[in-house]
TORMITI-265474 format. One record per residue: residue in three letters; x negated, y, z negated of N, C-alpha, C in turn. Coordinates in steps of 0.02 Angstrom, whole numbers, padded with zeros to 5 digits, always signed. Example, Ala and Ser with C-alpha at 12.3 -4.5 7.8 and 13.67 -1.06 7.14 Angstrom:
% TORMITI-265474
ALA-00660-00284-00390-00615-00225-00390-00660-00165-00390/SER-00642-00112-00354-00684-00053-00357-00645+00002-00394/
END
This chain:
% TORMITI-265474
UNK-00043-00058+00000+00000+00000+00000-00045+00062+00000/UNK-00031+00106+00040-00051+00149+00047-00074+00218-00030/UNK-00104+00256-00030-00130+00286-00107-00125+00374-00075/UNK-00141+00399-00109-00144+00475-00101-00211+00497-00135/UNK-00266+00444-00126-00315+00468-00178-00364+00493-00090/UNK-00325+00471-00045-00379+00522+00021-00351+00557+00056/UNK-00308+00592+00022-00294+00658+00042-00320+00721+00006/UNK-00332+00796+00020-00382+00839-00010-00359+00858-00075/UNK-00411+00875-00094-00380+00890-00169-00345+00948-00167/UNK-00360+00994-00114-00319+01047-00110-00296+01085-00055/UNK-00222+01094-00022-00238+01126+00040-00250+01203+00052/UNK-00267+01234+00096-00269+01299+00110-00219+01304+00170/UNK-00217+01372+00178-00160+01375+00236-00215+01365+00309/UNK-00158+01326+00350-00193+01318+00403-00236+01262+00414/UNK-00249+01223+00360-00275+01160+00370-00223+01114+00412/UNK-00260+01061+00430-00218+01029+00482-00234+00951+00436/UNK-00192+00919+00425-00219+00838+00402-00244+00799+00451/UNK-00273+00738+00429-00264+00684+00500-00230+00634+00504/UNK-00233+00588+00550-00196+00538+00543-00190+00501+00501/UNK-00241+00486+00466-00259+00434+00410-00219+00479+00339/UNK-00225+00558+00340-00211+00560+00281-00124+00571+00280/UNK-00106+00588+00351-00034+00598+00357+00007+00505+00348/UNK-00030+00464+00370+00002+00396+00352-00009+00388+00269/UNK-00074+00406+00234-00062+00387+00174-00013+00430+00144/UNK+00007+00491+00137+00039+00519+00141+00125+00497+00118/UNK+00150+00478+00199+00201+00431+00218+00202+00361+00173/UNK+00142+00347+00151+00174+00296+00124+00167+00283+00044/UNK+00130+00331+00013+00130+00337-00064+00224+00357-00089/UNK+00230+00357-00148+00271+00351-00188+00348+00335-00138/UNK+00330+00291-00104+00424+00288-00071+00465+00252-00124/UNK+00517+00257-00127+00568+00208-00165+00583+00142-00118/UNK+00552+00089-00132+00563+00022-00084+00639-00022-00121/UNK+00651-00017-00163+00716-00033-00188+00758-00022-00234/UNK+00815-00005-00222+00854+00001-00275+00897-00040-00319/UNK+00932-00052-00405+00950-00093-00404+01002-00066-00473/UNK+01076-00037-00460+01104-00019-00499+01191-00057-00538/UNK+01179-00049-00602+01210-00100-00612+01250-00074-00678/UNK+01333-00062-00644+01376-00051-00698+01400-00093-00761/UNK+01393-00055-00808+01421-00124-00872+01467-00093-00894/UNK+01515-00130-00916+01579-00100-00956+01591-00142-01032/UNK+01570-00181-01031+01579-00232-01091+01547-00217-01165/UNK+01587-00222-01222+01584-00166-01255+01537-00224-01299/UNK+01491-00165-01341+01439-00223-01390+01446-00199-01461/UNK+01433-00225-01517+01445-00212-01578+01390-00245-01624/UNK+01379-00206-01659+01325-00242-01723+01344-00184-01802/UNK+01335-00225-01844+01335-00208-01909+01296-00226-01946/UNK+01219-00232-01906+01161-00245-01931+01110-00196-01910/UNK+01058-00204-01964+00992-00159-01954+00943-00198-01880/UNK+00962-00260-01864+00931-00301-01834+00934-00272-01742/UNK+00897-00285-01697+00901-00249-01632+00952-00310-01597/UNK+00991-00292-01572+01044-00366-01520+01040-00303-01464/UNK+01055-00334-01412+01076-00307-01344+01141-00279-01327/UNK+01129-00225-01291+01208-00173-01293+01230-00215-01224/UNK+01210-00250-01200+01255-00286-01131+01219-00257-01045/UNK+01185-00188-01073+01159-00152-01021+01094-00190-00987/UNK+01096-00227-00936+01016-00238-00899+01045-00273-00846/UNK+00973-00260-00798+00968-00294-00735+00919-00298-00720/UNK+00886-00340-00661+00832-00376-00641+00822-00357-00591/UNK+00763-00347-00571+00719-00329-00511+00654-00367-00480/UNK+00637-00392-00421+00583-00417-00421+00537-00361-00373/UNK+00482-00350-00397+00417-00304-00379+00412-00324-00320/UNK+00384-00321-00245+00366-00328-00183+00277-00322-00195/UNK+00264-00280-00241+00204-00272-00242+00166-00258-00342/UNK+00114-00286-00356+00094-00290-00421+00095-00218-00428/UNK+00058-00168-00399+00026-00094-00398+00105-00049-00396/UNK+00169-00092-00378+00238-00027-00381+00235-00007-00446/UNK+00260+00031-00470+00314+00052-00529+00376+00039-00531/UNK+00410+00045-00581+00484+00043-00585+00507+00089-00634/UNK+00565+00133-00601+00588+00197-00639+00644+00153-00655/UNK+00662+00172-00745+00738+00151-00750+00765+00184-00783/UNK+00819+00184-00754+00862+00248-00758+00920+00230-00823/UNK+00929+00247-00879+00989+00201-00908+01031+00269-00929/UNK+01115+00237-00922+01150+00296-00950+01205+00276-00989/UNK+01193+00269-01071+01244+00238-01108+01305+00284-01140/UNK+01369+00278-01134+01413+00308-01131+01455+00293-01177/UNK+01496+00335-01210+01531+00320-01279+01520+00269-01325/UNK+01443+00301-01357+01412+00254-01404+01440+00258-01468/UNK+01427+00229-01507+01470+00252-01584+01428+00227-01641/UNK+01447+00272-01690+01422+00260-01756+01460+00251-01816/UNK+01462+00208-01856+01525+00238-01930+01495+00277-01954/UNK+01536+00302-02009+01497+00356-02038+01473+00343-02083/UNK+01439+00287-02112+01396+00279-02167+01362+00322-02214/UNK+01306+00335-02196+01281+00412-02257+01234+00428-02219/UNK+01244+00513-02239+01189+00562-02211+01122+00518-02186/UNK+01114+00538-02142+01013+00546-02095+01057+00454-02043/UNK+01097+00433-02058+01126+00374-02025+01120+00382-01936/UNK+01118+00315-01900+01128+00343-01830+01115+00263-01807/UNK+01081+00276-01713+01070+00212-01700+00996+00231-01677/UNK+00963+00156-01666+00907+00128-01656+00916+00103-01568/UNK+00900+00133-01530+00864+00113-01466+00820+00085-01444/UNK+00796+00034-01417+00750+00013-01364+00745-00008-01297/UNK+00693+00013-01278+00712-00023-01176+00659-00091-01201/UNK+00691-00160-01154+00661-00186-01161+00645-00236-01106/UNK+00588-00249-01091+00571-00303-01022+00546-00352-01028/UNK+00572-00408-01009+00575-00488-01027+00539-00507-01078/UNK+00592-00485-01140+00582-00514-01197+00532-00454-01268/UNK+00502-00394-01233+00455-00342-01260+00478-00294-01258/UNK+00511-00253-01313+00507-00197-01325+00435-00142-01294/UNK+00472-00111-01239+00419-00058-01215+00418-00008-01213/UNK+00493+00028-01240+00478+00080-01259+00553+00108-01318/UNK+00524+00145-01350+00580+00187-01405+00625+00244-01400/UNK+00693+00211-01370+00727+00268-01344+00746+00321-01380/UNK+00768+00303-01447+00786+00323-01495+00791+00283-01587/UNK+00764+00332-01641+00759+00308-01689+00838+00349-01742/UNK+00847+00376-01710+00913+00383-01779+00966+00440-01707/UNK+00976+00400-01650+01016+00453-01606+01085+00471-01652/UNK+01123+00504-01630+01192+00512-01671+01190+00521-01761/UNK+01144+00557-01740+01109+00588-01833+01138+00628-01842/UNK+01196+00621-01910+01231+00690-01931+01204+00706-02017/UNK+01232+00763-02013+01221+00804-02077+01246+00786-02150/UNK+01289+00750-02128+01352+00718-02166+01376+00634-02158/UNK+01422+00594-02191+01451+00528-02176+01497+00545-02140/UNK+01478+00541-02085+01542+00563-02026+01525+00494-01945/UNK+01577+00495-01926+01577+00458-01876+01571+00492-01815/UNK+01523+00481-01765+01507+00514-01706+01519+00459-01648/UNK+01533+00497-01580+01521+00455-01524+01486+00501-01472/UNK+01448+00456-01447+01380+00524-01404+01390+00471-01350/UNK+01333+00493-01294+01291+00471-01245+01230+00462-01262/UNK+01188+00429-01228+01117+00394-01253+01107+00404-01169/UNK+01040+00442-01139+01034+00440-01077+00964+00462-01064/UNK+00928+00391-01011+00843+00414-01023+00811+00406-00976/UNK+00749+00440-00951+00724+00384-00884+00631+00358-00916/UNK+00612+00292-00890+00553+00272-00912+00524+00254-00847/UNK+00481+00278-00828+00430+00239-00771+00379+00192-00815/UNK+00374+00112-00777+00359+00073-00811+00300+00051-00763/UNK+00248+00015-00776+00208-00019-00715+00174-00090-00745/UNK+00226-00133-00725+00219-00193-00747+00181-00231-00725/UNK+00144-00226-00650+00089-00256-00615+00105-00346-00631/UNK+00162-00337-00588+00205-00405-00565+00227-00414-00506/UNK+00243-00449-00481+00289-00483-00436+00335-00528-00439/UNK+00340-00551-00531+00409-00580-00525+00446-00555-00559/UNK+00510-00589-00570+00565-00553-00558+00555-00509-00670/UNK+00585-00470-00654+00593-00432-00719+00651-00433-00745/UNK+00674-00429-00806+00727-00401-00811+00729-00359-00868/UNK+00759-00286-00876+00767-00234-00897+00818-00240-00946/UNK+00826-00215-01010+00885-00221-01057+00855-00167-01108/UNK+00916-00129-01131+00923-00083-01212+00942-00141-01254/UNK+00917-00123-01312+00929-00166-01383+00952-00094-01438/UNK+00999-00106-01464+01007-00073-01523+01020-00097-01580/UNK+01028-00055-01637+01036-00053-01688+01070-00013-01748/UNK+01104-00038-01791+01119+00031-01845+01063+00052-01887/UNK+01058+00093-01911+00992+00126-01929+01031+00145-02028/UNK+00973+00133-02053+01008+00150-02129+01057+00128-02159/UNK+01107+00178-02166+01194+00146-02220+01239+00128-02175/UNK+01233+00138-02086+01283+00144-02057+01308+00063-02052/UNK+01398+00062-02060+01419+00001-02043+01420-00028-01995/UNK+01437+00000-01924+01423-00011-01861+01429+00016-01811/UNK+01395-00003-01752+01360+00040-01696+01409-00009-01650/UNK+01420+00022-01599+01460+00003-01540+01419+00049-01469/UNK+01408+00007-01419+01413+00042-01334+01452+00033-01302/UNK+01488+00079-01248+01529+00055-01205+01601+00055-01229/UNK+01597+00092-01292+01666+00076-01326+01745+00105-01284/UNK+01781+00041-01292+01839+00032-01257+01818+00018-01185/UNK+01763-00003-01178+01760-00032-01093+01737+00006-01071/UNK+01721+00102-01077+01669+00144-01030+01640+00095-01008/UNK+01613+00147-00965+01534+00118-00913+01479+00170-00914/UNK+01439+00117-00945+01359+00126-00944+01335+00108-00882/UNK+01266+00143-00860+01237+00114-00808+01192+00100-00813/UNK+01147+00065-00784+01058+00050-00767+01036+00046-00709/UNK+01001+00087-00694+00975+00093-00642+00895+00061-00626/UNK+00867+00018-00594+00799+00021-00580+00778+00023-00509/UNK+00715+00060-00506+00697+00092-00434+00619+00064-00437/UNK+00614+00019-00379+00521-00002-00372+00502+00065-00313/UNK+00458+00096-00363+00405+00144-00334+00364+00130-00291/UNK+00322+00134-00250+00253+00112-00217+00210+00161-00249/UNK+00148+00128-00256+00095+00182-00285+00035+00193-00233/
END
């Protein structure tokens, strides 16, 4: 796959590229696939423990050197209102590893009050694979709260993943 590491470090006006650098060019960061995937199915926990909100999908790399942007957008999330600094626990996670921390206390109120938010993030990942992946949020209740819900009443969350070329 083509790179952008031979093209100039800087242009001036009036430079002209060449062929070589107008193809690398053309072929650094394209989006080679897309792969988006509505969930509606509602998830629940009343534990401090991480379970899966229902949100993921799978992608297989074309190339070790792509990236993958993922796009997630969780929608009428919920919290009880347990006690002050309370909320939920986020993670993105790829086959089987927590890789990154979406959130540690989202839907943090001032008070024991019950909230419902959105949870919405993007992570470029570079897994230097070619097989297949699969992408998932894990949450959690965080502190006193009784329980955390996504998707509540059937909304739709989405996930999106996009293989980059590098």
């Amino acid at each position: 796959m083509a790179t952008v590491t031979t093209l100039p470090a800087t242009f001036v006006s009036g430079a002209v590229l060449t062929a070589a650098q107008l193809n690398d060019l053309r072929g650094a960061f394209r989006v080679l696939q897309v792969v988006s995937i509505p969930i509606t199915s509602q998830s629940t926990s009343s534990t401090n423990t991480l379970i899966d909100t229902n949100v993921t999908a799978n992608i297989t790399p074309s190339n070790t050197s792509s990236k993958i942007l993922v796009i997630v957008n969780h929608t009428n999330c919920y919290k009880s209102g347990g006690s002050y600094g309370s909320g939920i626990t986020m993670k993105l996670n790829r086959g089987g590893t927590d890789i990154y921390d979406v959130a540690t206390e989202v839907g943090l109120t001032s008070v024991a009050q019950a909230t419902i938010f959105t949870v919405s993030f993007a992570f470029l990942d570079s897994p230097s694979s070619v097989a297949a992946l699969t992408y998932k949020t894990r949450f959690a209740a965080s502190f006193n709260v009784a329980e955390v819900r996504c998707q509540v009443n059937g909304t739709q969350s989405n996930i999106t993943l996009m293989e980059i070329s590098a």
